[in-house]
C-alpha positions as a printed NumPy array, in Angstrom:
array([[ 26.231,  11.395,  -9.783],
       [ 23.959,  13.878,  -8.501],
       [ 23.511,  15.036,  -4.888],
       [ 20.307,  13.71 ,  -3.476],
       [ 17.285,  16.478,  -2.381],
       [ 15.21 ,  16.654,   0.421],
       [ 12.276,  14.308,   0.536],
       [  9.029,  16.069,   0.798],
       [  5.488,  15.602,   1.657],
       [  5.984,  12.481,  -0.722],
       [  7.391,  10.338,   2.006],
       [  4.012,  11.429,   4.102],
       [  1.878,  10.069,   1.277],
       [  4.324,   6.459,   0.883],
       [  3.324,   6.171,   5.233],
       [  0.068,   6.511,   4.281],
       [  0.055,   4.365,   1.382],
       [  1.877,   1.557,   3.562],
       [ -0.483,   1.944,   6.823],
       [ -4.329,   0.085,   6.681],
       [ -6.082,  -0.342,   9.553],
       [ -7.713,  -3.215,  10.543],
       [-11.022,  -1.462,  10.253],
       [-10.154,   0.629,   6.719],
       [ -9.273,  -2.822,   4.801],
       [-12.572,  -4.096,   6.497],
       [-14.059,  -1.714,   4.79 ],
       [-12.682,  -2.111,   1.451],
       [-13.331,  -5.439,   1.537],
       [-17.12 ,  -4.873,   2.425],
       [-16.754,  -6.984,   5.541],
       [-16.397,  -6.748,   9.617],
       [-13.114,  -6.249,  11.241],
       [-14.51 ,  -9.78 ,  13.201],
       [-15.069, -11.632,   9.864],
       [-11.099, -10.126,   9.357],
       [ -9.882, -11.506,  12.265],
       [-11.323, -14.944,  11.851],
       [ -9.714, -14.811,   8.117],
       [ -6.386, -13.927,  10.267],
       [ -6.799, -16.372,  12.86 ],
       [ -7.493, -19.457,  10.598],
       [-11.051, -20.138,  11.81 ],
       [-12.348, -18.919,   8.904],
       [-11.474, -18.543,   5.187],
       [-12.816, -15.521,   2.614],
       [-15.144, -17.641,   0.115],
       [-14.254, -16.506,  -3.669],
       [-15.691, -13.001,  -3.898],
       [-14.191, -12.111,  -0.581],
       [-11.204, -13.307,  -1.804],
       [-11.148, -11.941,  -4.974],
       [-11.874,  -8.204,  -2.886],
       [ -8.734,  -8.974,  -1.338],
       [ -6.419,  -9.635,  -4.31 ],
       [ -7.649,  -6.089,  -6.075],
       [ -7.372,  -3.761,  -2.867],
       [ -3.475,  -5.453,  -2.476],
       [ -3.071,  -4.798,  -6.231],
       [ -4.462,  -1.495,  -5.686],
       [ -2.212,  -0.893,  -2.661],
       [  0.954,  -2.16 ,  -4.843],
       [  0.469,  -0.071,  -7.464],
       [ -0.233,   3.404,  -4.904],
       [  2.949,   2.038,  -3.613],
       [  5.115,   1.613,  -6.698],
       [  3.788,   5.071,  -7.673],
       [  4.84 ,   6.892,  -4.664],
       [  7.979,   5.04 ,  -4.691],
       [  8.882,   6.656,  -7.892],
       [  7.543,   9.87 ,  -7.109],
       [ 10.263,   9.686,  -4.652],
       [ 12.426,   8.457,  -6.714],
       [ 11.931,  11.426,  -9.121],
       [ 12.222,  14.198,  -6.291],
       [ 15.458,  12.69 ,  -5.09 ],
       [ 17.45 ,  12.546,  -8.312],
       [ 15.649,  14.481, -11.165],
       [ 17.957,  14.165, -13.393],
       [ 17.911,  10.202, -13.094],
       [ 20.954,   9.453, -12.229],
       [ 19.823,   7.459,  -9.054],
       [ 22.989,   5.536,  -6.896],
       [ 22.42 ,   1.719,  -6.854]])
């Protein structure tokens, strides 16, 4: 087994990756942070392409996340030989 190393600016990029404002996702979505909050609230739903926007900028945010998550992963235990 080997001896974990010191996480680097890696974890900073995984925060990022895991934080979206209200306002940055309204954005992505190429709507207001009001038509968000209506989504959120239940007095509104996204119609298809709205909806569609969603599902790709979670996908997107999945995969930045899997990928950081083994960039971690990597720096940790280089050799592989990760604990479970």
């Amino acid at each position: 087994m080997s001896e974990p190393r010191p996480i680097d600016c890696t974890t900073q990029r995984l925060i990022g990756a895991l934080t979206l404002s209200r306002a940055q996702l309204a954005e992505l979505v190429s709507v207001s942070t009001g038509t968000l909050y209506s989504w959120a609230t239940g007095r509104r739903r996204p119609g298809p392409e709205n909806a569609a926007r969603l599902v790709e900028v979670a996908e997107r945010h999945a995969e930045l996340i899997a990928f950081q998550a083994a960039e971690i992963a990597r720096t940790l235990w280089p050799d592989g030989a990760r604990p479970r």
